[in-house]
VOMAR-192997 format. One record per residue (C-alpha): residue number from 0; x, y, z. Coordinates in nm, 4 decimals. Example, Ala and Ser with C-alpha at 12.3 -4.5 7.8 and 13.67 -1.06 7.14 Angstrom:
BEGIN
<rec><pos>0</pos><px>1.2300</px><py>-0.4500</py><pz>0.7800</pz></rec>
<rec><pos>1</pos><px>1.3670</px><py>-0.1060</py><pz>0.7140</pz></rec>
***
This chain:
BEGIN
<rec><pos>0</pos><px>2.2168</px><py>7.1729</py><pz>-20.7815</pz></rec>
<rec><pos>1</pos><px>2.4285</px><py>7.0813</py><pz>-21.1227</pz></rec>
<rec><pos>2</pos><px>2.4300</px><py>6.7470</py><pz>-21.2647</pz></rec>
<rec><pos>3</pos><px>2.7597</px><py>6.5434</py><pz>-21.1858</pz></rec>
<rec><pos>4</pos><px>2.8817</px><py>6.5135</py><pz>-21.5371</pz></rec>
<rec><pos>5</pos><px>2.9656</px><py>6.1287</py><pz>-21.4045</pz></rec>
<rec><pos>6</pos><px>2.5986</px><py>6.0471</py><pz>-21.3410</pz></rec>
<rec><pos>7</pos><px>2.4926</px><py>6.1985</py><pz>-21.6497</pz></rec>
<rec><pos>8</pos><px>2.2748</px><py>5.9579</py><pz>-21.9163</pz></rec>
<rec><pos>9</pos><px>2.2552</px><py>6.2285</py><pz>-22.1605</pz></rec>
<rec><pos>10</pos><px>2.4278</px><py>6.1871</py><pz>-22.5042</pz></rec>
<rec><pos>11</pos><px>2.5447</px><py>6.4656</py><pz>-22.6685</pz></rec>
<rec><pos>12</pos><px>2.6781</px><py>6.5419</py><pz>-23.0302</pz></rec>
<rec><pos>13</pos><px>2.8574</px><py>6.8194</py><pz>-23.1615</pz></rec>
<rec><pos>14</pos><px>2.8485</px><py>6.8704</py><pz>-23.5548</pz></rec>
<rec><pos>15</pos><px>3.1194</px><py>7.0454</py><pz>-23.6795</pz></rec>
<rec><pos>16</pos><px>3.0743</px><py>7.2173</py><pz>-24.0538</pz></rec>
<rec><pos>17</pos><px>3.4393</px><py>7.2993</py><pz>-24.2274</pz></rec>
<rec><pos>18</pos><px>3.4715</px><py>7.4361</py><pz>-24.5549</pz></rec>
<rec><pos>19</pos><px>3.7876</px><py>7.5383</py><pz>-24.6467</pz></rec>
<rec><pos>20</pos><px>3.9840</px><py>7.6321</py><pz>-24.2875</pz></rec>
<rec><pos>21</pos><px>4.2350</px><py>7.5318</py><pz>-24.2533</pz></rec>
<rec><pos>22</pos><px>4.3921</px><py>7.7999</py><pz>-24.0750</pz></rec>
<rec><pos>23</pos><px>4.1690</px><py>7.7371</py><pz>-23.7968</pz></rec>
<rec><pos>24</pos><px>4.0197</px><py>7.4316</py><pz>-23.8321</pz></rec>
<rec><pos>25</pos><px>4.2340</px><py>7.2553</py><pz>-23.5787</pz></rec>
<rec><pos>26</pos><px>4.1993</px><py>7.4882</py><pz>-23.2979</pz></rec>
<rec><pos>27</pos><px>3.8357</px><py>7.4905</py><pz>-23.3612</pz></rec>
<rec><pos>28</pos><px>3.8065</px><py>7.0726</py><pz>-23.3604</pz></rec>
<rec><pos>29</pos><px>4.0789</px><py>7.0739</py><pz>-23.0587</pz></rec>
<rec><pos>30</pos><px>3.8771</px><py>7.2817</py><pz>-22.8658</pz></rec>
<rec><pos>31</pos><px>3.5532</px><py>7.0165</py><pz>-22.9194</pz></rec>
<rec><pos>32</pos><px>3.7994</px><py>6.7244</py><pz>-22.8629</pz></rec>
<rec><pos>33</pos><px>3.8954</px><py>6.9653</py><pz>-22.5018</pz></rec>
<rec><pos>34</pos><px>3.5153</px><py>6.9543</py><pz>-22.3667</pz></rec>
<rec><pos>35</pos><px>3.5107</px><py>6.8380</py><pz>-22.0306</pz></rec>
<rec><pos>36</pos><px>3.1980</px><py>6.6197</py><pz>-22.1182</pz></rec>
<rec><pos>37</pos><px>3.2619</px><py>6.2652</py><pz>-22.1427</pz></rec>
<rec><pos>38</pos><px>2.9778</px><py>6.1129</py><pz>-22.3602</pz></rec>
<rec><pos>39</pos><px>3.0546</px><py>6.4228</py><pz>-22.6393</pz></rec>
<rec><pos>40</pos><px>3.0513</px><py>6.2425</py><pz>-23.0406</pz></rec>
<rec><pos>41</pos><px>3.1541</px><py>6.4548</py><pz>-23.2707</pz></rec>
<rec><pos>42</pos><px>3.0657</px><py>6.4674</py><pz>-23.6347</pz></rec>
<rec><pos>43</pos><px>3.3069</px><py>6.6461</py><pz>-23.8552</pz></rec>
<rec><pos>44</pos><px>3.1820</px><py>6.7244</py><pz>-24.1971</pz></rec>
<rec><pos>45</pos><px>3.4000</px><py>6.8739</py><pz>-24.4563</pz></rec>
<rec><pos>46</pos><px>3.2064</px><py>7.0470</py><pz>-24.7425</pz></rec>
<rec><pos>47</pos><px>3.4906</px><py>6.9385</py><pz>-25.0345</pz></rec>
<rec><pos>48</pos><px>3.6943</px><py>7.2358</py><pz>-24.9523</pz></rec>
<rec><pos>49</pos><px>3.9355</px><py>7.2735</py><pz>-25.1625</pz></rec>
<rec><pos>50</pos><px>4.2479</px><py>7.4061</py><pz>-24.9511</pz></rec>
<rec><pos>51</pos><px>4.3866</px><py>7.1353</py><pz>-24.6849</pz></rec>
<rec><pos>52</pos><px>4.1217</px><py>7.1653</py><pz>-24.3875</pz></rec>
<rec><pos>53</pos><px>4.0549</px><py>6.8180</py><pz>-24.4029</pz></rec>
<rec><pos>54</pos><px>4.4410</px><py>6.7176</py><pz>-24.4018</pz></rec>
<rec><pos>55</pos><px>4.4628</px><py>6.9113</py><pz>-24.0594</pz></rec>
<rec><pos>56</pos><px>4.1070</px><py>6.7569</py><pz>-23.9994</pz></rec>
<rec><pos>57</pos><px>4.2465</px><py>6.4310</py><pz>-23.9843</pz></rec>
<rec><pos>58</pos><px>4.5897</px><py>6.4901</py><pz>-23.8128</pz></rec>
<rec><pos>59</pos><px>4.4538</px><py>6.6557</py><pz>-23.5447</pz></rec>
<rec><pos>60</pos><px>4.2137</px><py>6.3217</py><pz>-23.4500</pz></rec>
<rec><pos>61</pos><px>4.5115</px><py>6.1230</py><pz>-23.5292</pz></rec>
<rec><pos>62</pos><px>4.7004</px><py>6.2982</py><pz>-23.2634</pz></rec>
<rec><pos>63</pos><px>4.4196</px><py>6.2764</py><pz>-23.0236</pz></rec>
<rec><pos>64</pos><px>4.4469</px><py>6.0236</py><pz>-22.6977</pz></rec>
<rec><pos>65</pos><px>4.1467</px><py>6.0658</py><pz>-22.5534</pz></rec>
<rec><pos>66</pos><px>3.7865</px><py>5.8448</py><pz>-22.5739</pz></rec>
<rec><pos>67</pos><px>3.5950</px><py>6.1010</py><pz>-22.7762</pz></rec>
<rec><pos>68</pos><px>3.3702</px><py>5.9329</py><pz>-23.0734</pz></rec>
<rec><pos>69</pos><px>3.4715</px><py>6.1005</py><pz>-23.4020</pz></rec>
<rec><pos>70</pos><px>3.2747</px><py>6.0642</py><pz>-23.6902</pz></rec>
<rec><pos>71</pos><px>3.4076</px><py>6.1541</py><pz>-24.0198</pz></rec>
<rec><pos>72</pos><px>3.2288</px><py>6.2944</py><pz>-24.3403</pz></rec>
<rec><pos>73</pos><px>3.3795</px><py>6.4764</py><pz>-24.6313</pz></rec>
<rec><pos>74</pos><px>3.1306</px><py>6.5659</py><pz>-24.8872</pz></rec>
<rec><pos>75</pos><px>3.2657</px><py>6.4475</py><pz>-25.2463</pz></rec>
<rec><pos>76</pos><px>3.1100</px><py>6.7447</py><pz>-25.3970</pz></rec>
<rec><pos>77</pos><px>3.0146</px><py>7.1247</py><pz>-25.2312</pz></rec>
<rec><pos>78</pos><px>2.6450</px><py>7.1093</py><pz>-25.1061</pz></rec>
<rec><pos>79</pos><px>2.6310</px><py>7.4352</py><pz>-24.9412</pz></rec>
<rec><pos>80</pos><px>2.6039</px><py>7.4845</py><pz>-24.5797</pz></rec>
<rec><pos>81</pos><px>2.2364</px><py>7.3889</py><pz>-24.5872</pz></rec>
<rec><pos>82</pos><px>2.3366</px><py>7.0156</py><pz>-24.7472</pz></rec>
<rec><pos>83</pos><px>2.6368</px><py>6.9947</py><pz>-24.5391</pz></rec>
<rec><pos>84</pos><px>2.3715</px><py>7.0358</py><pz>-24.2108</pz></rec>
<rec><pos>85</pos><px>2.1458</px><py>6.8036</py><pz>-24.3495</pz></rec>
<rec><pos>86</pos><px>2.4248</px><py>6.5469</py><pz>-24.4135</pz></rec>
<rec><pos>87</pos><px>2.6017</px><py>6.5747</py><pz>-24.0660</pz></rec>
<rec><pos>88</pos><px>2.3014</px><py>6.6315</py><pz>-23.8614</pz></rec>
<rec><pos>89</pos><px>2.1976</px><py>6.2582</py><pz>-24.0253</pz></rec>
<rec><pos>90</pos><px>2.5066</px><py>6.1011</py><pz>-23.8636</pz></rec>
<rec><pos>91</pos><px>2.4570</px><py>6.2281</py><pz>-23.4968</pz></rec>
<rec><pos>92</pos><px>2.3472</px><py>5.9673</py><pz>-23.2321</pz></rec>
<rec><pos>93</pos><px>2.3286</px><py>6.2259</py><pz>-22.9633</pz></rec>
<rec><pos>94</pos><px>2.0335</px><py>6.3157</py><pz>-22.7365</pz></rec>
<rec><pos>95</pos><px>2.1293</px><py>6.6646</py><pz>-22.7472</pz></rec>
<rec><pos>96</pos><px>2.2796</px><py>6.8185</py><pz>-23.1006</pz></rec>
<rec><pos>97</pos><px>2.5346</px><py>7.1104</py><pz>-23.0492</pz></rec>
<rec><pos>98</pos><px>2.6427</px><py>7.3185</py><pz>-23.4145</pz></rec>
<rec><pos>99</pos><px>3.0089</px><py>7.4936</py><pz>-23.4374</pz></rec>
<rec><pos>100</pos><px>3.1720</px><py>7.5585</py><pz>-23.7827</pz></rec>
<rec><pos>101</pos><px>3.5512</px><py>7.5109</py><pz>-23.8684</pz></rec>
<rec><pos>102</pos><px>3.6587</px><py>7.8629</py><pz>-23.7629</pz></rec>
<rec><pos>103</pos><px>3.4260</px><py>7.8484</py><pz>-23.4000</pz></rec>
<rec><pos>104</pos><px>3.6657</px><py>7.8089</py><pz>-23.0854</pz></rec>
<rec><pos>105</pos><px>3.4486</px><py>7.6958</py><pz>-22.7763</pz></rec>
<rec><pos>106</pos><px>3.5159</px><py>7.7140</py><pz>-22.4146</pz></rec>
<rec><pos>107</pos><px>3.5671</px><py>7.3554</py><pz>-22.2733</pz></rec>
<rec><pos>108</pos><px>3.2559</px><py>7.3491</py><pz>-22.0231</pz></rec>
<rec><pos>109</pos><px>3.0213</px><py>7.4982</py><pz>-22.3486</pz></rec>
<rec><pos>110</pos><px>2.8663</px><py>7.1454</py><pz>-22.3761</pz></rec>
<rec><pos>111</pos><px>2.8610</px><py>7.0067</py><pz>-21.9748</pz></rec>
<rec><pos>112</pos><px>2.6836</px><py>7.3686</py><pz>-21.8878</pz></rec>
<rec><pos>113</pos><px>2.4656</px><py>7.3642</py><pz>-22.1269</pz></rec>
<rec><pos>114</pos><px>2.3794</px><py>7.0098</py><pz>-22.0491</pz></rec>
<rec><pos>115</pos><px>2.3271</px><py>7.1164</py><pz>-21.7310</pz></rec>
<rec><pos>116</pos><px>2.0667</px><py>7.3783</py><pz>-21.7851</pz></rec>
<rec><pos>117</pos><px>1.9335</px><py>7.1750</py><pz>-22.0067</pz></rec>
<rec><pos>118</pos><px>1.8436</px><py>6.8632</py><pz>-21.7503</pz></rec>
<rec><pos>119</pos><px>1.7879</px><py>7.1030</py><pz>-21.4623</pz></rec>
<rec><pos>120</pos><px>1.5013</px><py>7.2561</py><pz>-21.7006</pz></rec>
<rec><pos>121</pos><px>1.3209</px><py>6.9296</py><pz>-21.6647</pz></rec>
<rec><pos>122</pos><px>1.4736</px><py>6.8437</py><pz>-22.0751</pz></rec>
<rec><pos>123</pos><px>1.1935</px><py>7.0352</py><pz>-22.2106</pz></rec>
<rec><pos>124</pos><px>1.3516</px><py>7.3264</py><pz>-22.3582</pz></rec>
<rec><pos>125</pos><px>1.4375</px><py>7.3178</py><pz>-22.7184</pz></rec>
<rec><pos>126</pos><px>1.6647</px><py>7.5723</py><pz>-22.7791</pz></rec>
<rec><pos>127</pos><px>1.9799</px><py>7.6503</py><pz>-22.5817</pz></rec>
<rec><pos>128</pos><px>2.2169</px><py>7.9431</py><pz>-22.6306</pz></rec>
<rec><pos>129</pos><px>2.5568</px><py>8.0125</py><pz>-22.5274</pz></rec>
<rec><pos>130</pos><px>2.7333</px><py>8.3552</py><pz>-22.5294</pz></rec>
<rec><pos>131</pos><px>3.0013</px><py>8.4461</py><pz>-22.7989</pz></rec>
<rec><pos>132</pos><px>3.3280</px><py>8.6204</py><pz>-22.7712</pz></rec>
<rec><pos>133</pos><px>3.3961</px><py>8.7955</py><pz>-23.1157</pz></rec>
<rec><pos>134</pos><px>3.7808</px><py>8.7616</py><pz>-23.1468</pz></rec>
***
């Protein structure tokens, strides 16, 4: 039996790593702000790209209406994607940590199913995958 995502205590984060996207940076972040998981922060960190991925960044959570936690970081200088993990995964909160970068489109049950699994595995499991579509 699936977990009602209403009776669910688990906290979940999704870090999101942008470096200069802007061409797809806001369906990728729309599509996080879409999951149908309720208790979903996401952490948005912008390595100091240098095109306007964190103009769209911020337009598309200012156009936002929904109750989604958004946590903002923009590095002030390039640390690499290694830094830029280090630095986002520092400001997650969440129970369970979920990784997408600024050109990654997910499906909007990716988080609740994988939740799922997750808590119907007895929360032992470290590692969860989801499938990929290569567009």
């Amino acid at each position: 039996m699936g977990l009602g995502l209403s009776m669910s205590p688990v906290r979940a984060s999704v870090v999101l790593l942008t470096y200069n996207q802007e061409a797809f940076v806001q369906e990728a972040l729309q599509s996080l702000l879409d999951q149908d998981y309720d208790d979903l922060e996401i952490v948005v960190s912008d390595d100091a790209s240098k095109d306007d991925t964190w103009q769209v960044i911020q337009q598309t959570v200012a156009e936002y209406t929904g109750h989604k936690r958004v946590v903002f970081n923009r590095n002030e200088i390039n640390l690499g994607i290694v830094g830029n993990y280090f630095k986002a995964f520092g400001l997650t909160t969440g129970d369970v940590i979920f990784t997408a970068a600024g050109d990654d489109v997910s499906l909007p049950n990716r988080c609740s199913s994988c939740i799922n699994t997750w808590v119907e595995a007895g929360r032992v499991i470290d590692l969860i995958a989801a499938d990929g579509y290569d567009m």
